[in-house]
N, CA, C and O atoms as CSV, one atom per row, in Angstrom:
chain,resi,resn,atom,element,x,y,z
A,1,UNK,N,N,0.820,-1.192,0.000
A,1,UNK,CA,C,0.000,0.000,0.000
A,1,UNK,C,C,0.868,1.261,0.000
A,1,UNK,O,O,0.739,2.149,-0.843
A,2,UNK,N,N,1.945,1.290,1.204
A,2,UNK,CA,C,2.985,2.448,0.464
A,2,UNK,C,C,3.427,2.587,-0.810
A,2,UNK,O,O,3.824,3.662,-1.260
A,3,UNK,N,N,3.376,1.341,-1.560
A,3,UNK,CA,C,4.512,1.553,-2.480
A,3,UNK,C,C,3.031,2.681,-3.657
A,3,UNK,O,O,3.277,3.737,-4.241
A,4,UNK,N,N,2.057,2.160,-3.640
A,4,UNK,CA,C,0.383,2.916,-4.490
A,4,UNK,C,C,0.540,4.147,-4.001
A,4,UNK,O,O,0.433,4.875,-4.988
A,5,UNK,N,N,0.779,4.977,-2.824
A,5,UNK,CA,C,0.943,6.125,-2.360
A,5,UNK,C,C,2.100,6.946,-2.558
A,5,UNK,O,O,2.095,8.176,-2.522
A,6,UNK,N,N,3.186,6.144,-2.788
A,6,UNK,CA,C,4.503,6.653,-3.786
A,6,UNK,C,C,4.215,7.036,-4.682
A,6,UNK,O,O,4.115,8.262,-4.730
A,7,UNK,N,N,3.942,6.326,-5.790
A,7,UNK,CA,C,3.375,6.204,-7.350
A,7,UNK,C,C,2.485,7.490,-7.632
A,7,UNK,O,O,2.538,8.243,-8.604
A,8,UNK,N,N,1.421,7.553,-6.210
A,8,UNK,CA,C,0.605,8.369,-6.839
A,8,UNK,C,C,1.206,9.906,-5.904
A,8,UNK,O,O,0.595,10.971,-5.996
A,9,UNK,N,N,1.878,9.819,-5.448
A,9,UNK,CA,C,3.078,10.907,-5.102
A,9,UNK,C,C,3.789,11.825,-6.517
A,9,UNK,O,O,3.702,12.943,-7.026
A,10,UNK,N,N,4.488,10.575,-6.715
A,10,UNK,CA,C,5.087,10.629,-8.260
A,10,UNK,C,C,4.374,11.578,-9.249
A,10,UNK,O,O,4.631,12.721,-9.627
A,11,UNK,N,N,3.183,10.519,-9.592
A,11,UNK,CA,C,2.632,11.418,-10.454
A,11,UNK,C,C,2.196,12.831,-10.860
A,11,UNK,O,O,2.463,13.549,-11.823
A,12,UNK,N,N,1.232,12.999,-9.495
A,12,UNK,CA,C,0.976,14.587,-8.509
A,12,UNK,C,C,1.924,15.367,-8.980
A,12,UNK,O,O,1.771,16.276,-9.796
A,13,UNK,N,N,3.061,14.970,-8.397
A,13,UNK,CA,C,4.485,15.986,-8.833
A,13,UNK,C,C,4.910,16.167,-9.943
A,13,UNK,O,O,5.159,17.347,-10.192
A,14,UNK,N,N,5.205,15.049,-11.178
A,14,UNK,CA,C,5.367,15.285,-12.344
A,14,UNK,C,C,4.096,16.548,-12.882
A,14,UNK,O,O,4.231,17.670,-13.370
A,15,UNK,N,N,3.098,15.880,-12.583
A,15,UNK,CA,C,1.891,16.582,-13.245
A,15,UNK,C,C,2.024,17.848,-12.926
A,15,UNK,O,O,2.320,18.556,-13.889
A,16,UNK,N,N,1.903,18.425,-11.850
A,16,UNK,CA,C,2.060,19.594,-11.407
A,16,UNK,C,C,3.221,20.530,-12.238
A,16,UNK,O,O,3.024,21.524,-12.937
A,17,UNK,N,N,4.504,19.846,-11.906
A,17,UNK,CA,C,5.714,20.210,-12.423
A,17,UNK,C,C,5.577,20.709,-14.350
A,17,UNK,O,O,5.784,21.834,-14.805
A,18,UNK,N,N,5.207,19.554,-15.074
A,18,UNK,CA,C,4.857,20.063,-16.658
A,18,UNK,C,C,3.836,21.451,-16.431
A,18,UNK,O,O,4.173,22.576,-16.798
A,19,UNK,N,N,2.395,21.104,-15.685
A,19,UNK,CA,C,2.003,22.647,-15.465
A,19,UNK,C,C,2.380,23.609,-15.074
A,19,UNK,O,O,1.803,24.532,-15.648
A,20,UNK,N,N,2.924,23.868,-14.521
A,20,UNK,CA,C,4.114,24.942,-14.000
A,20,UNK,C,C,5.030,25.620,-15.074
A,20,UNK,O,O,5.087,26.805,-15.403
A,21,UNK,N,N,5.979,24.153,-15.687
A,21,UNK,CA,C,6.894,24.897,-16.385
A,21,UNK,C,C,6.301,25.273,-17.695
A,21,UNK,O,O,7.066,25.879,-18.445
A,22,UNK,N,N,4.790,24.982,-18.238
A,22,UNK,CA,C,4.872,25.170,-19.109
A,22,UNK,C,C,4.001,24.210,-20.378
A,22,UNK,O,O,3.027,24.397,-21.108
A,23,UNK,N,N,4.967,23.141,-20.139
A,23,UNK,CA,C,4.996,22.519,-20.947
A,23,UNK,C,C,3.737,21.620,-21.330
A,23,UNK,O,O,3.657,21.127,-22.455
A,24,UNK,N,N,2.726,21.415,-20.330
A,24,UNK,CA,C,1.598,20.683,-20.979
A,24,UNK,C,C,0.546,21.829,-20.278
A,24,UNK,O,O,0.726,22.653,-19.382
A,25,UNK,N,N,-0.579,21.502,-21.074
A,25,UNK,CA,C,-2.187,22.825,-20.336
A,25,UNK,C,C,-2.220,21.740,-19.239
A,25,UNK,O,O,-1.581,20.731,-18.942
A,26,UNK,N,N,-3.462,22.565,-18.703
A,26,UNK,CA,C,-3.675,21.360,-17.433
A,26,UNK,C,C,-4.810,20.339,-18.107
A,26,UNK,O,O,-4.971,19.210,-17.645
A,27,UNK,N,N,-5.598,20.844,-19.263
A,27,UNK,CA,C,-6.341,19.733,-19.189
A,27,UNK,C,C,-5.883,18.690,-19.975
A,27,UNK,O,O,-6.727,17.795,-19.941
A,28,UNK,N,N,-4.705,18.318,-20.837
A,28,UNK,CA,C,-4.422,17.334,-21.290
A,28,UNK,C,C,-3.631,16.854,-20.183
A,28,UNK,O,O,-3.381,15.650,-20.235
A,29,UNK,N,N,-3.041,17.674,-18.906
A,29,UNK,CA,C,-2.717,16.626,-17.697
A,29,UNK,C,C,-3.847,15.779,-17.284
A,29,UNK,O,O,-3.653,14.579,-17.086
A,30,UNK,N,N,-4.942,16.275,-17.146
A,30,UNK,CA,C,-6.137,15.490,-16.313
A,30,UNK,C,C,-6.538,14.744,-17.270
A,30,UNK,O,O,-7.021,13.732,-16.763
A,31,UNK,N,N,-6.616,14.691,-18.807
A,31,UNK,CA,C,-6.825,13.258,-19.450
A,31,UNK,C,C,-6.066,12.219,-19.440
A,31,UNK,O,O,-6.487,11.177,-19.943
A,32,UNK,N,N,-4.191,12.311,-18.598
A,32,UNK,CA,C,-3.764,11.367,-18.921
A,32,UNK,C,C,-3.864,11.000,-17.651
A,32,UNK,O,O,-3.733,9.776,-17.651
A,33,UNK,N,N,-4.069,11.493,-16.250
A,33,UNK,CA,C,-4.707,11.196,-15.123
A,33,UNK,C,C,-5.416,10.183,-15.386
A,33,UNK,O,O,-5.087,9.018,-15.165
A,34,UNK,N,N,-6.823,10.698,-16.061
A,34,UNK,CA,C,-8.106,9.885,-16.164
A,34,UNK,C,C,-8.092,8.645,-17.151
A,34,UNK,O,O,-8.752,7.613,-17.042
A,35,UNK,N,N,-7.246,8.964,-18.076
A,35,UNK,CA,C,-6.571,8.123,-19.367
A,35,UNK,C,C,-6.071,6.667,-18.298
A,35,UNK,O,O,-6.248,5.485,-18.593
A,36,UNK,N,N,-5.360,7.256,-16.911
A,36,UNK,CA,C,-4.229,5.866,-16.478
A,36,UNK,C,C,-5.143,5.030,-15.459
A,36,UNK,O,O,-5.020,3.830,-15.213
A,37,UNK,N,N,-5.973,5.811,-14.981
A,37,UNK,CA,C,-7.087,5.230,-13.704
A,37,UNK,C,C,-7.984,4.520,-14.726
A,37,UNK,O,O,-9.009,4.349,-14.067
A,38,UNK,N,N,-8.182,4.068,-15.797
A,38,UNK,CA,C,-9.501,3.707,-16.598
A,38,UNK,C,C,-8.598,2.573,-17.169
A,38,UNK,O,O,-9.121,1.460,-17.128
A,39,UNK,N,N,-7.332,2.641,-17.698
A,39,UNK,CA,C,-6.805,1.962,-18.512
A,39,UNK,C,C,-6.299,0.819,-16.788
A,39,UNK,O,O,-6.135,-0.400,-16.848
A,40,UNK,N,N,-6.204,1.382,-15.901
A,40,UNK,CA,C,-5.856,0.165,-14.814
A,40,UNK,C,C,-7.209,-0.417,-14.057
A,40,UNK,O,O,-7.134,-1.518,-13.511
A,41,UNK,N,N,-8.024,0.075,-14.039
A,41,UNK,CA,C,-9.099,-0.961,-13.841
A,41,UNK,C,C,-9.155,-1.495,-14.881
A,41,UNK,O,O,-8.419,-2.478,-14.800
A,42,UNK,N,N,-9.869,-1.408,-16.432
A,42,UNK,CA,C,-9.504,-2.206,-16.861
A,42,UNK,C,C,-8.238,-3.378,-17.044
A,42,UNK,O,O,-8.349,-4.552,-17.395
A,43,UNK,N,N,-7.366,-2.835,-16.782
A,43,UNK,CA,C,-6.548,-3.975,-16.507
A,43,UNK,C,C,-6.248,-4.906,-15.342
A,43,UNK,O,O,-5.730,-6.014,-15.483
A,44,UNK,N,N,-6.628,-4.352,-14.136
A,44,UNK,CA,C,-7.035,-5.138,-13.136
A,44,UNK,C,C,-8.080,-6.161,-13.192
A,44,UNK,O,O,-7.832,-7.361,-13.076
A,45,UNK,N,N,-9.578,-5.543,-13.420
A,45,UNK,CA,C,-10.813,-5.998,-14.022
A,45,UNK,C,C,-10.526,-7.534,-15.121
A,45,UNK,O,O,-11.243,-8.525,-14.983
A,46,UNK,N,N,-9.209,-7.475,-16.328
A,46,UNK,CA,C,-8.964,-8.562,-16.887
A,46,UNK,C,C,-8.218,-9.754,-15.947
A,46,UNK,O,O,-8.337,-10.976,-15.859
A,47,UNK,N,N,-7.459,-8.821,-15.354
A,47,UNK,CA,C,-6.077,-9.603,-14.201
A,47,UNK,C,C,-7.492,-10.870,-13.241
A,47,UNK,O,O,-7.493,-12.086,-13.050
A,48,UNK,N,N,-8.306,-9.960,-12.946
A,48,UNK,CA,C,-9.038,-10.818,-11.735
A,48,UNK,C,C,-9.754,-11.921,-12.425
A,48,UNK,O,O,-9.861,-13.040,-11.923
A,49,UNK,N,N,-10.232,-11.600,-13.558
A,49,UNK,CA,C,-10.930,-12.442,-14.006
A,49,UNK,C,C,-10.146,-13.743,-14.979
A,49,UNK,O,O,-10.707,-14.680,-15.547
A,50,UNK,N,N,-8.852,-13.453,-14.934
A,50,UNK,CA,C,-7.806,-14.340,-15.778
A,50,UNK,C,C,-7.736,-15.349,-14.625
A,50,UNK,O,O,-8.144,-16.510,-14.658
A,51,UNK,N,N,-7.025,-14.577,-13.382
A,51,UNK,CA,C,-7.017,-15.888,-12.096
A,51,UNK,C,C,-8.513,-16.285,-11.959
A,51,UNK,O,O,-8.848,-17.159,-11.159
């Protein structure tokens, strides 16, 4: 469970950081947010149902 609270540490900060300097708007940050939470349930969602 720490290591999920790292990760999503990580991200926070990157994300933030491209908005800041510049380099991405914020809302193509929050699609790849929403882009990675959708693409991992689905992939969890396959994982559970494979075991």
């Amino acid at each position: 469970m720490k290591l999920v609270w790292l990760l999503i540490s990580i991200v926070c900060i990157v994300g933030f950081s491209r908005i800041y300097n510049g380099v991405r708007y914020p809302f193509v940050v929050l699609i790849g947010i929403i882009g990675g939470i959708i693409a991992t349930k689905i992939v969890n969602r396959f994982f559970k149902d494979y075991n």
